[in-house]
N, C-alpha and C positions, 0 to 999 in steps of 0.2 A: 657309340657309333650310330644311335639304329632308332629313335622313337620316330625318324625323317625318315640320311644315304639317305635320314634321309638317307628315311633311309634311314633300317633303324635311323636315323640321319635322313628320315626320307618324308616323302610324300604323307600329311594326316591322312585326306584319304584310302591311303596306301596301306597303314597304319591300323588304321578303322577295322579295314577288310579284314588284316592279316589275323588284330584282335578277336573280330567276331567269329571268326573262322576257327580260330584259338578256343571258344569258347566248347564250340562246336564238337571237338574232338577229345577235349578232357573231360567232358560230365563230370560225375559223381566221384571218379576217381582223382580227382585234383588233389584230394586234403591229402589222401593215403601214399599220394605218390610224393609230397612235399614233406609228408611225416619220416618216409622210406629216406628220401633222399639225405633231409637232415639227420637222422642218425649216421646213414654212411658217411657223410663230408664227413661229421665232427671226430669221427676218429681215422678218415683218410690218411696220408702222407703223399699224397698226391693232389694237383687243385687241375679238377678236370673242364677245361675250359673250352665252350663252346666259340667256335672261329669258320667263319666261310674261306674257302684256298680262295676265291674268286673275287675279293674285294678290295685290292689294292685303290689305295696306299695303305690302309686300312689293315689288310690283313691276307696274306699271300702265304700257301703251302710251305714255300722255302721258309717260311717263318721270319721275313722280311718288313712285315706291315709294323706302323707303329705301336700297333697297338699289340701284338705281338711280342713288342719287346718288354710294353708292361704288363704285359699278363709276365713275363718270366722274373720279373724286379718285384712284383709285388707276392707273387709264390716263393719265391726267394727270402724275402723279409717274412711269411709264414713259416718257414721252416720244411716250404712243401717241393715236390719236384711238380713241374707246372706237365701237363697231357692236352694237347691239344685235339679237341674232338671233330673232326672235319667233316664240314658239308660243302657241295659244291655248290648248293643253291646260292641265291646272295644272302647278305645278312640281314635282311627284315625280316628272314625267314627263319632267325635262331630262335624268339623265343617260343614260338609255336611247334616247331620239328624238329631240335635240338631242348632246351631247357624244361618245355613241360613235361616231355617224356625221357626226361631223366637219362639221357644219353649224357652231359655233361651239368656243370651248378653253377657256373658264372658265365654272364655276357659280357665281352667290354666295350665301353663308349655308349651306352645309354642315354638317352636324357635323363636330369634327374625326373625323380616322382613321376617317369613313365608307368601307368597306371597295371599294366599286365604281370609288374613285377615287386619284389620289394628291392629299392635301388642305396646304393653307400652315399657315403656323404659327396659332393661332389668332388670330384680330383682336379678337374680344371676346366674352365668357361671361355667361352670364343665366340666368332662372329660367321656371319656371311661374310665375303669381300666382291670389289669387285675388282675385276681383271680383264687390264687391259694390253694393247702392246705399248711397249717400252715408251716408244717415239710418237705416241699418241699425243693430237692437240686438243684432244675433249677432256676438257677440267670434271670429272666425275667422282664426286666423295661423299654424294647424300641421293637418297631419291626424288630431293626438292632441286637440284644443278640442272641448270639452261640445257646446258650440252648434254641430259640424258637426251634429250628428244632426236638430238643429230648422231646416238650412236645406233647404226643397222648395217647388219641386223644383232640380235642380243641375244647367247646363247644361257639357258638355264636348266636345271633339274626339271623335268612335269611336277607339275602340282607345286604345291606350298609356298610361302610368303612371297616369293621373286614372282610368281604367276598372278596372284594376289595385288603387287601394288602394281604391276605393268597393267596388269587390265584398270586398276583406277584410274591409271594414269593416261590411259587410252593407247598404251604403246606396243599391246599384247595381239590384235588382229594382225598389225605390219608384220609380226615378225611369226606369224603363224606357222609360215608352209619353211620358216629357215628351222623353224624349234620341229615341227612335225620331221624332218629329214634328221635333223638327230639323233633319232629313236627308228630311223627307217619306215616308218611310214607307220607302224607297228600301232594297233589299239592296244591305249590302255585299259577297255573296261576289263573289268576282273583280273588284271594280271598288272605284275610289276614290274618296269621296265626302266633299266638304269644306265643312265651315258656315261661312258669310259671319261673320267676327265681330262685324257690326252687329248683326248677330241677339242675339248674346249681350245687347248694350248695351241694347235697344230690348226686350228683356223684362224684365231687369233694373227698369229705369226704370219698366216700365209696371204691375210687379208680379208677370208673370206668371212670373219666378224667385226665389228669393232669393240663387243666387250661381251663380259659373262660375268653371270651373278651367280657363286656357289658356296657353299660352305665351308670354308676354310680348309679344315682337317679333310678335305676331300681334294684339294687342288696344290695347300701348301707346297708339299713336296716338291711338285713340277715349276709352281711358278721360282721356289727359292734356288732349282739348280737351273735357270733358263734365264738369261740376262735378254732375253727378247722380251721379258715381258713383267709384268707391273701387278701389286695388286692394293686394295684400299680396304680397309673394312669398313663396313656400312653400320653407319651411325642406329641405335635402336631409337626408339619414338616415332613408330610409323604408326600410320591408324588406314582400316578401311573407308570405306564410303560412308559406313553407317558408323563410324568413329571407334569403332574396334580394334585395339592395339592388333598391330600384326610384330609379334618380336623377332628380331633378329639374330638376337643373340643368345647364346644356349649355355649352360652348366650339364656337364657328363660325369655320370656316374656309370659304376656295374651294378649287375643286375643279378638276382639269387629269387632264386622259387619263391613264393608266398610261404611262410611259415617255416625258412629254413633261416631265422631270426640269429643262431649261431656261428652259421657261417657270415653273415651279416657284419657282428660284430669282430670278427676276426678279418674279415676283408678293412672294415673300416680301422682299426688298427694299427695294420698295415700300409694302408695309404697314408696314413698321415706319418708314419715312422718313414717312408720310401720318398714324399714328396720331393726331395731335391734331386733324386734320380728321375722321376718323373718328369718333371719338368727339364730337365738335361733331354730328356728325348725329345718332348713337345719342340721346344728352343731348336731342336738340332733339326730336327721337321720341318719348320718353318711356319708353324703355327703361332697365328697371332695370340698374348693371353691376356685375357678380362679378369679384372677380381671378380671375385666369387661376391655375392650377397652372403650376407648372415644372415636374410630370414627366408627361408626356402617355401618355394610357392611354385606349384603345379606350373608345367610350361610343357606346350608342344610345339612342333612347329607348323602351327595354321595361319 
């Protein structure tokens, strides 16, 4: 879910903070509490899983979010009864305020080889998209198409790769004060600030966008039960200015404390014994899915 939302799934910069903040507050007790922890998982009967109520599609109190339903398929194939550990902050804030301080041991939807964690193998890889309405005339399926330049205004998450090529592209001042209103007006320094992706949908539809670039696993949901509206996913091989791949596309894993190496392997496991229920959820989501690489290599989303 979470090295972005952006979020976890979110913003690098975002990420950064949340990290060095993370740093901040574990000192010296990091090893003791990772040691503490993995003793307890490994002979749990329980798999106590860190979830924000507040991040739908994602992850919602009623136990609604997708990822929700694999936290409960993959504790299930452990032999565990799954405990959701609630916070209401959002979720870039699990593994700092929930996972280091041992209030729960698994995150779900990670990037892989997000660095703050030790992360499973990946369970499944997806894209940005972009999304349009239905009855749209702008041909839009790469960030190289004529007709980006005629859509405005373009709604996106702040920060990361969408912010990234629009300003290369020159397209990120035009649409300034329409992306500043979807966050209310609200600074972002030092805080993290996440748009409802209804929001995307509900302007879209009503006109007052012509498109939005978001992260799949954040919008599927809405676009696959709304026949007003359309969505593409965006091709990877973007580069910045100075020829810096900006990727697009992501592999998610979960996420287990630093040194809690046995639950680790027991989660990884398990995902691969549960994969075809997995993806039964993904599919039913409306999540676009990428194969996975065989050879695993750091990725965030900058």
């Amino acid at each position: 879910m979470k090295f972005i939302e952006h979020t976890k799934r979110l913003a690098p910069a975002l990420v950064a903070a949340a990290f060095v903040a993370g740093l901040a507050t574990a000192g010296h007790t990091a090893d003791e509490k990772s040691k503490a922890a993995s003793e307890k998982t490994a002979s749990a009967d329980v798999l106590r899983v860190c979830a924000s109520s507040t991040e739908a599609p994602y992850s919602t109190e009623d136990e609604d979010g997708f990822e929700n339903k694999i936290a409960k398929i993959v504790a299930d194939q452990m032999g565990r009864e799954v405990e959701f550990e609630w916070m209401e902050r959002p979720a870039i804030y699990l593994v700092r305020d929930m996972l280091n301080e041992n209030k729960c041991d698994v995150v779900i939807g990670l990037d892989h080889n997000d660095p703050r964690v030790l992360t499973t193998d990946p369970y499944y890889r997806t894209a940005y998209v972009f999304v349009q309405p239905a009855d749209s005339e702008l041909e839009i399926d790469s960030f190289d198409s004529k007709d980006l330049a005629k859509a405005h205004p373009i709604g996106f998450d702040p920060g990361g790769p969408v912010e990234t090529m629009l300003k290369k592209l020159g397209l990120y001042n035009r649409n300034f004060n329409y992306h500043r209103s979807l966050t209310n007006f609200k600074s972002r320094r030092n805080a993290y600030i996440r748009i409802n992706p209804t929001t995307f949908i509900t302007d879209l539809k009503s006109g007052k966008a012509d498109l939005a670039i978001v992260f799949a696993p954040e919008i599927a949901r809405y676009v696959t039960k709304d026949d007003a509206v359309k969505m593409t996913v965006v091709p990877d091989g973007n580069y910045r200015v100075d020829n810096e791949p900006v990727p697009f596309h992501f592999s998610q894993s979960m996420g287990v404390r630093k040194g809690d190496e046995e639950l680790l392997k027991e989660l990884n496991a398990a995902l691969e014994k549960s994969q075809p229920q997995i993806q039964a959820v993904l599919e039913e989501e409306g999540i676009p899915l990428l194969d996975i690489p065989t050879e695993k290599k750091p990725e965030s989303k900058s």
